[in-house]
C-alpha positions in Angstrom: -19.7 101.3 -59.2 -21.5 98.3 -61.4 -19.6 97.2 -64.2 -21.2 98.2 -67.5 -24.5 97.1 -68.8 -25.3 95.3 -65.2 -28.3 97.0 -63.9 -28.7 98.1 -60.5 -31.6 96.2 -58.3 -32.9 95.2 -54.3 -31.5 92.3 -52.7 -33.0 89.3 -54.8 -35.7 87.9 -53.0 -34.5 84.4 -52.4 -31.6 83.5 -49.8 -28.3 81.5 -50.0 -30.6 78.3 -49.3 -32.6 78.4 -52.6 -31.8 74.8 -53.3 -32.7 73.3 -49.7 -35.4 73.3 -47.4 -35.1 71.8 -43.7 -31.4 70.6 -44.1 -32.8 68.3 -47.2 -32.3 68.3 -51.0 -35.6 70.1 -52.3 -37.0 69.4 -55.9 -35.1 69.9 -58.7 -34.6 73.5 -59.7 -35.7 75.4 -61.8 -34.3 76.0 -65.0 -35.3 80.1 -65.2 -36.9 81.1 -62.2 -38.3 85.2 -61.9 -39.6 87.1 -58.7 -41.1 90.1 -58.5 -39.6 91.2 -61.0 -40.0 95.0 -61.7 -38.2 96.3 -64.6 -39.2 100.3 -66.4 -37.7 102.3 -68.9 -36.9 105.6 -68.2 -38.8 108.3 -70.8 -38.7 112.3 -70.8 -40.6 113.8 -67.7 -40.5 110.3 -66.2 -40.5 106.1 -66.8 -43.0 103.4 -68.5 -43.5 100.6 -66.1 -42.8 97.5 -68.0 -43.3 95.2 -65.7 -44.9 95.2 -62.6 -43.8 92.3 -59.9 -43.6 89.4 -62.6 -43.0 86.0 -61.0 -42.7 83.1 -63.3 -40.6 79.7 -63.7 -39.7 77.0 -66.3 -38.4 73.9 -64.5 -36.3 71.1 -66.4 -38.2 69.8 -69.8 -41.6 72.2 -69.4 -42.9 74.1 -72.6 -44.0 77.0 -70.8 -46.4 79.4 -72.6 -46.7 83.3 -72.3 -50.0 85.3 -73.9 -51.3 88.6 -73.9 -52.1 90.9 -76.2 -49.2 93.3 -77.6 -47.7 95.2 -75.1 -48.4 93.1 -71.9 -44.8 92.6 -71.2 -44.0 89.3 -73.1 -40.8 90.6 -75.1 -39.3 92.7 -72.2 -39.8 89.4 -69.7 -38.4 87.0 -72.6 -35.5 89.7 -73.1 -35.1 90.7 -69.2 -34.3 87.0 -68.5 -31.1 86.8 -70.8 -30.5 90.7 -70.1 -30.6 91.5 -74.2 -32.3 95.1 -73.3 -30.5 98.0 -74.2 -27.5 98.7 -71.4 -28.7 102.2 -69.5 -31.9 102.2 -71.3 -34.1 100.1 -68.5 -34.1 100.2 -64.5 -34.8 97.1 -62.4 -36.8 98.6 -59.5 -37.3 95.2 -57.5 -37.4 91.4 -57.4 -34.5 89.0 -59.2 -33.9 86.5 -61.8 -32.1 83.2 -62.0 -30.5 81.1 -64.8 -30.0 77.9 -63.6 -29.3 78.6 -60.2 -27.2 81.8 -60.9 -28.3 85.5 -60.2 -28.5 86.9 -63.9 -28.8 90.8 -62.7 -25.8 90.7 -60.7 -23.3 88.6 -63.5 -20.9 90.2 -65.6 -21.9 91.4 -68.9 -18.7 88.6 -70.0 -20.7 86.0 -68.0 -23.6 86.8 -69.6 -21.5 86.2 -73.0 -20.9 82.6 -71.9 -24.4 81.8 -70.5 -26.3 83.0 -73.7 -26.0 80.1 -76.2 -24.9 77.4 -73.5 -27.4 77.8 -71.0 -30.1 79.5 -72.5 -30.0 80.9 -76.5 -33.2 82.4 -78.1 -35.7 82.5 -81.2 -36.4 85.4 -82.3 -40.1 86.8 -83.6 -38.6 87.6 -87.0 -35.0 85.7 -88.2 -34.7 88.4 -91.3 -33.8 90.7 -88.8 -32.0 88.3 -86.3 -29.6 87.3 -88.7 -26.8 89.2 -90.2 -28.1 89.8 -93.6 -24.0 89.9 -95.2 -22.9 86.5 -93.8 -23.7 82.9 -95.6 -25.7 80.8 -93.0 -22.3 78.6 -92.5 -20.7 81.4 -91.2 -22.8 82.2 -88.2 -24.0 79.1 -87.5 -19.8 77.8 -87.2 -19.3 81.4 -85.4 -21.7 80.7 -82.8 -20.2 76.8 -82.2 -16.9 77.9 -82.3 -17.4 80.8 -79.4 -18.4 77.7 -77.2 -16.5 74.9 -78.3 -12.9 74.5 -78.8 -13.5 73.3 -83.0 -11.4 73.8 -85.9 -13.4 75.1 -89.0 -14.0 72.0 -90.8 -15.8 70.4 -87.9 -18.2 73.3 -87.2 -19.0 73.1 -90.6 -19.8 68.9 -89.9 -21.8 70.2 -86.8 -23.6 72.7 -88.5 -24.4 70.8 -91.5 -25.9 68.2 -89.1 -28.0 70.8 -87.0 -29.5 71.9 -90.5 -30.5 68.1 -91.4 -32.1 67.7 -87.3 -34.3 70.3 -88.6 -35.3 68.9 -91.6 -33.5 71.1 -93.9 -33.4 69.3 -97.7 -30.1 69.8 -98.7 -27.7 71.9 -95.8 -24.9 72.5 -97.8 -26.5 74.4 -99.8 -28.2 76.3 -97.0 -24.6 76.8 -95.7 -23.4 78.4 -98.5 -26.7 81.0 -98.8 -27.4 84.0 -97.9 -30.3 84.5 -95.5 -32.1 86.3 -97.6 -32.0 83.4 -100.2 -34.3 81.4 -98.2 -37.8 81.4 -97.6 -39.4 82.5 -94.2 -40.0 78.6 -92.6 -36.4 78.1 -93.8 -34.6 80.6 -92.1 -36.9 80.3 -88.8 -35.6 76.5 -89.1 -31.7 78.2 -89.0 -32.5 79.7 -86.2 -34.0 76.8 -84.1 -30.8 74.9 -85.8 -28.4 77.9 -84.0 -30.5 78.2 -81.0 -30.0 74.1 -80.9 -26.2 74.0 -81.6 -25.2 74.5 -77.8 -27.9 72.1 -76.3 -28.9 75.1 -74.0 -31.1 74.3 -70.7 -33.5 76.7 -71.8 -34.8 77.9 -75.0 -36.7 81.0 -75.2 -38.9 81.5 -78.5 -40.0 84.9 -79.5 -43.6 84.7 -81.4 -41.1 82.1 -83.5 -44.4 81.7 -86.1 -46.3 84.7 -86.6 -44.8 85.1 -90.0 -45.2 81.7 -91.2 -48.1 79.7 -92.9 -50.0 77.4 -91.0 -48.4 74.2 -92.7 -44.9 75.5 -91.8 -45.8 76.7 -88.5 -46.5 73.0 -87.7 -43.8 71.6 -88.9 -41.3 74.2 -86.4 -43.6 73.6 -83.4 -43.2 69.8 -84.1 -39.8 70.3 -84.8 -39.5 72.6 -81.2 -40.7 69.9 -79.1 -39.3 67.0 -80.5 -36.0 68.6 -79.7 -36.9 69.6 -76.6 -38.1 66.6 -75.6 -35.0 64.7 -77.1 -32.5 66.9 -75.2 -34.6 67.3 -71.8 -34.5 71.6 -73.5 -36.8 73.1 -71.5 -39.1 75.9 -73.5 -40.0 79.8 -73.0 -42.8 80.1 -75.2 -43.8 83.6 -75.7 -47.0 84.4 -78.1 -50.1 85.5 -78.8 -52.0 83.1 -80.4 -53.8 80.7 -77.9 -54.6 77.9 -79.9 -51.2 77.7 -80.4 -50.7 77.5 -76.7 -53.4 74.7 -76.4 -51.5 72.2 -78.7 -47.9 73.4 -77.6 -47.3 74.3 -73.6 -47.7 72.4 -70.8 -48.4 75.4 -68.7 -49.3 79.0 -69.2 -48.8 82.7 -68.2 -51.4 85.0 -69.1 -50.2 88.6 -69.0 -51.5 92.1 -68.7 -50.3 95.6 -68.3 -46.5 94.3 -67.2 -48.3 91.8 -64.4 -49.5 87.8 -64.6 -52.9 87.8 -64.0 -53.6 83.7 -64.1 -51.7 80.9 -64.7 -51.9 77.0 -64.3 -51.9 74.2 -66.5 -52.9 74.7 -70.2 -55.9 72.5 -70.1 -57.1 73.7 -67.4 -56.7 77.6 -67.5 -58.2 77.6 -71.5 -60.7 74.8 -70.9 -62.4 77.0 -67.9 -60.8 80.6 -67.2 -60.9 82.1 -64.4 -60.0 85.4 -65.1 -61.8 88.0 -66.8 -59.3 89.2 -69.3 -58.4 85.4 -69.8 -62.0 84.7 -71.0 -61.9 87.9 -73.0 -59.0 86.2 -75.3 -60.5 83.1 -76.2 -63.8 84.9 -76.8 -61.8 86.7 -79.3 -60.8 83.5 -81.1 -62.2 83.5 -84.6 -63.2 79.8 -84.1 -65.9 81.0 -81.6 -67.9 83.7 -83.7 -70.7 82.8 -85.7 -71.3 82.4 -89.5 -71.1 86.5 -90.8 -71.1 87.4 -87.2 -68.4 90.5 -86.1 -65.8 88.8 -83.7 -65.6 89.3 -80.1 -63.7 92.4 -78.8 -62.3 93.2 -75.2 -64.0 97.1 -74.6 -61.2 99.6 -74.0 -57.3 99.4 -74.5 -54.5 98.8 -72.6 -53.8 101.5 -69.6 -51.0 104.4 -70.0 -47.8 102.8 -68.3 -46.3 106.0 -67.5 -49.1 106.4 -65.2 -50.1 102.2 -64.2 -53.4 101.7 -62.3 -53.3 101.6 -58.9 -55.8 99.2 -58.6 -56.2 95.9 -60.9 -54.9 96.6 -64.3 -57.9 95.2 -65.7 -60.0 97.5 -63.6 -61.2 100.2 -66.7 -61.8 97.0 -69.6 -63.4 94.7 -66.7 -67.7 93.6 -67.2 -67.3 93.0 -63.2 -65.1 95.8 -61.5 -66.5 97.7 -59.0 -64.6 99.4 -55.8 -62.7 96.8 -54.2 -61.2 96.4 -57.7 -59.4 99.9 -56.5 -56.7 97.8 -54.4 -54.4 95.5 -56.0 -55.0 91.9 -56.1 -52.3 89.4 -55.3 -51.7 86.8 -57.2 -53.4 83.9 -55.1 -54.0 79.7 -55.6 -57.5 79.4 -56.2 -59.3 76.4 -56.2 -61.7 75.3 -59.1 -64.6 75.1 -57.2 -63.6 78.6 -55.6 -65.9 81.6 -56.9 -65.6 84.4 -54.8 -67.5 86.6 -56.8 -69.0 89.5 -55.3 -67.3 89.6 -52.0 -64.9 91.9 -52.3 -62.9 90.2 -49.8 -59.3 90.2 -49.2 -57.9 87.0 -50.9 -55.7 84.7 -48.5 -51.8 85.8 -49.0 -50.2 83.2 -52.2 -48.3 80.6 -51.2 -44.5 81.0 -52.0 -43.2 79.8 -55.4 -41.7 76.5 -54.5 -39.1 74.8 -56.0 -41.0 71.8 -58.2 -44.0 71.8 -60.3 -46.7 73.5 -58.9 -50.1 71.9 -59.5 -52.6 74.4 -58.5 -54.0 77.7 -60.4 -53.6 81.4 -59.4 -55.4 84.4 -60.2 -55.1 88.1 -59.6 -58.8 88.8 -59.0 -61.3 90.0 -57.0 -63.9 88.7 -58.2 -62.8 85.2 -60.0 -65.4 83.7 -62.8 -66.8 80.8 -61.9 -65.8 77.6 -63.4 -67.1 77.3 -66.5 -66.3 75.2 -69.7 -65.1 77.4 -72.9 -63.6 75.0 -75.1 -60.3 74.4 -75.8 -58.4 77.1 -77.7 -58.3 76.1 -81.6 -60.3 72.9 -81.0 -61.7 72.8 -84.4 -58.7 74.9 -86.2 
């Protein structure tokens, strides 16, 4: 019997040689690495598939991205990886996770206890509701040092105090002693960067961290993000929606769909020239592209039932070029830029495994790939 809250899953698909290859020392590893990853919650007369064979990974000092409009899986991936859903309330049908080397689906919910904060801690999309609305700041910020480290009070209040001034917070003892709802939005999302900081965790995951901030103070926590990052070697999980944000932020990016990644690559080069339909469609909908007066571009349709997922491409009922070999699944598959393959209908070539170091080359789940064609970069004139 599984101990509870540890959810029951296949055989992960890597073996006890993850970290070599040929009897040699591979690349370093990565810091959250997901396969296949398969994950539904069950409802009444049967399950929503939440995910659908996910596979993504954030290697040592990356800012990863992860788009897609609401409901493509970000949040359950984002939460799935430090195993914050609800115990009993999700299945994991297939594929694995790693922190850091370590199987997360098969550790203790008490080793989960120690990794979260120390090797990975999180931003969440809204910190009104993330942090305990009846204790001053002082007091969770020193709770979560002291659950790590061995300090006495007054020197998790030092810490804490100096965590608050790294994020350029005026005066931190008098952010200690408030409440959090006492401060403004762009203050209290700067508390929890300054928690989500106090561990110096290998990963970071942020949660839409500025959807409710103004544009001035959403700088200024990006900035502050990636300085830190960069400072401490923190490598980033950046899960959102808005792709201009991506542009200036992530060195590489996910783009999601219906539970499943349907291109990814380097920033530049997946939002300079997309090559997947539903890609294009989101940076057509960027207001910086419409006209003067003119309505802004839509993707037709909306987001497929998950209680009963396509059996074909997930894009298949929104997409300008399905037709019927869009009825089989693609793979996710490297595809060179001057690669088309429009039109043929032809089985893609299997995708090579995910390796363990940066890998340089795009992949799309397509049939029918778009041809390489400039869009401009994503909030280029924001």
């Amino acid at each position: 019997m599984s101990a509870p809250g540890r959810p029951k899953r296949e055989t992960p698909p890597w073996g006890d040689g993850a970290q070599r290859q040929g009897g040699a020392m591979s690349a370093p590893e990565p810091v959250l690495e997901i396969r296949d990853l398969s994950l539904e919650f069950p409802v009444f007369g049967g399950a929503v598939r939440a995910l659908g064979g996910v596979s993504l990974r954030v290697m040592p000092g990356e800012i990863v991205g992860v788009v897609g409009e609401s409901g493509s899986g970000k949040s359950v991936t984002a939460m799935a990886a430090l195993r914050l859903l609800p115990p009993g309330g999700y299945r994991v049908t297939g594929g694995g996770l790693r922190l850091c080397g370590e199987d997360v689906l098969a550790a203790s919910e008490a080793r989960m206890r120690q990794w979260r904060g120390r090797r990975a801690a999180m931003i969440f999309q809204e910190p009104m509701t993330a942090l305990n609305p009846t204790r001053r700041i002082g007091d969770q910020l020193t709770g979560v040092l002291r659950a790590h480290h061995r300090l006495g009070r007054r020197e998790a209040l030092e810490r804490a105090g100096a965590l608050l001034r790294d994020m350029m917070i005026p005066d931190p003892v008098r952010t200690l002693r408030a409440y959090p709802f006492e401060l403004s939005g762009g203050m209290r999302q700067r508390v929890m960067a300054a928690m989500a900081f106090s561990c110096d965790p290998a990963l970071l995951i942020a949660d839409e961290p500025t959807t409710a901030l103004d544009v001035t103070v959403q700088r200024q926590v990006l900035q502050l993000l990636r300085h830190r990052a960069r400072e401490r070697g923190t490598a980033i999980l950046f899960i959102t929606h808005d792709m201009a944000v991506v542009s200036q932020f992530c060195d590489w990016v996910y783009v999601m769909y219906a539970g499943t990644v349907v291109e990814q690559g380097p920033t530049g080069r997946v939002l300079d020239a997309p090559r997947h339909p539903y890609t294009r469609g989101l940076l057509d909908g960027l207001p910086e592209r419409a006209a003067p007066g003119a309505d802004l571009a839509a993707i037709p349709g909306r987001v497929p039932d998950m209680r009963r997922p396509p059996q074909g491409c997930v894009f298949f009922d929104r997409c300008a070029f399905a037709d019927e070999a869009c009825r089989r699944r693609p793979e996710l598959r490297s595809l060179a830029d001057g690669e088309s393959g429009a039109g043929t209908g032809a089985a893609p070539p299997s995708a090579p495994e995910i390796g363990l170091g940066i890998v340089s080359e795009r992949r799309v789940a397509c049939w029918h790939p778009l041809a390489v064609e400039p869009a401009g970069r994503a909030g280029e004139e924001a």
